[in-house]
C-alpha positions in Angstrom: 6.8 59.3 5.5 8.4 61.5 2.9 4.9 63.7 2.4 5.4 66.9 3.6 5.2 68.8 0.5 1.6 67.3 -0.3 0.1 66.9 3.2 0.8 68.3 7.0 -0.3 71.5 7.2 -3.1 74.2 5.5 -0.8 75.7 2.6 -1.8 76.5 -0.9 -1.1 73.2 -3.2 -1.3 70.5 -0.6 -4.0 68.5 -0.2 -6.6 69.0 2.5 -9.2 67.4 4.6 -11.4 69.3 6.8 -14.8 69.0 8.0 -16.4 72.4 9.8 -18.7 71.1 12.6 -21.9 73.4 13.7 -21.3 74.0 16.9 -24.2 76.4 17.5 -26.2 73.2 18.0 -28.3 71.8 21.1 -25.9 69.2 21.4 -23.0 71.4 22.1 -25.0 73.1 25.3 -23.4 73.4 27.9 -20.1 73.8 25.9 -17.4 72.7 28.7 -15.4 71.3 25.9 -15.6 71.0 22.0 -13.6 68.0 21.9 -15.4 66.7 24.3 -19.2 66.9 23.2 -18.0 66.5 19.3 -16.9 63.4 20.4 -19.9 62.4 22.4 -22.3 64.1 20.8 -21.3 64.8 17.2 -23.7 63.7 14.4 -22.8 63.6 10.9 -26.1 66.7 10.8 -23.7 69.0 12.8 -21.4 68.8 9.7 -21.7 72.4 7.8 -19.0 71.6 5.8 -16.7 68.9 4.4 -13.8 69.3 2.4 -11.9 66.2 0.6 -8.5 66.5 -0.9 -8.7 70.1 -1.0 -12.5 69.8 -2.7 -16.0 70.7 -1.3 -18.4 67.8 -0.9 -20.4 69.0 1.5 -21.7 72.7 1.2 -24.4 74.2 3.9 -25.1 70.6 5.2 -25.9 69.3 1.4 -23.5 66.5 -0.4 -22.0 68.7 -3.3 -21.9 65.7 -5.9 -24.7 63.2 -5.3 -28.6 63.7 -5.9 -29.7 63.3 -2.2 -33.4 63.6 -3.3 -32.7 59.9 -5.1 -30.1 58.4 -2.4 -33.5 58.9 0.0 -36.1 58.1 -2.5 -34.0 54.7 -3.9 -33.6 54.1 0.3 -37.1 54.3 1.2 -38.2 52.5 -1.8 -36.2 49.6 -0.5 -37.2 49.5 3.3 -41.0 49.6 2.1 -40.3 46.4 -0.3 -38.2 45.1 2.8 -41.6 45.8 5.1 -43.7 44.6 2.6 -41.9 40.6 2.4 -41.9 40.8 5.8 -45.6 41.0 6.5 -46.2 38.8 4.1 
């Protein structure tokens, strides 16, 4: 594809996408094989960390750039005027 000097390995300038799972997790017991029960089991709450084009979006389980507090507020706010039409 012609991209090696931007993308293909971990080196200093390219770009990056990694996500560090928490494997230290209930879900990962018995651990007979990552792959296997990250694939199985994973949830997006096992991801610690989350790195996009070489920047951090997700530190210590928290997005980086959005205001979860609102995302969750402006979400329930919406299923409780969803609930609300439907008893109605």
């Amino acid at each position: 594809m012609g991209l090696e000097a931007e993308i293909g390995s971990l080196s200093p300038g390219k770009k990056a996408d990694i996500v560090l799972i928490d494997s230290a997790r209930p879900q990962f017991t018995p651990l007979i094989s990552a792959l296997g029960n990250l694939v199985h089991c994973g949830q997006g709450a096992m991801v610690r960390h989350s790195i996009i084009d070489g920047r951090l979006v997700v530190r210590d389980g928290s997005a980086v750039y959005a205001d979860e507090a609102t995302i969750m507020g402006e979400g329930q706010a919406a299923a409780d005027a969803l609930w609300r039409r439907a008893r109605a």
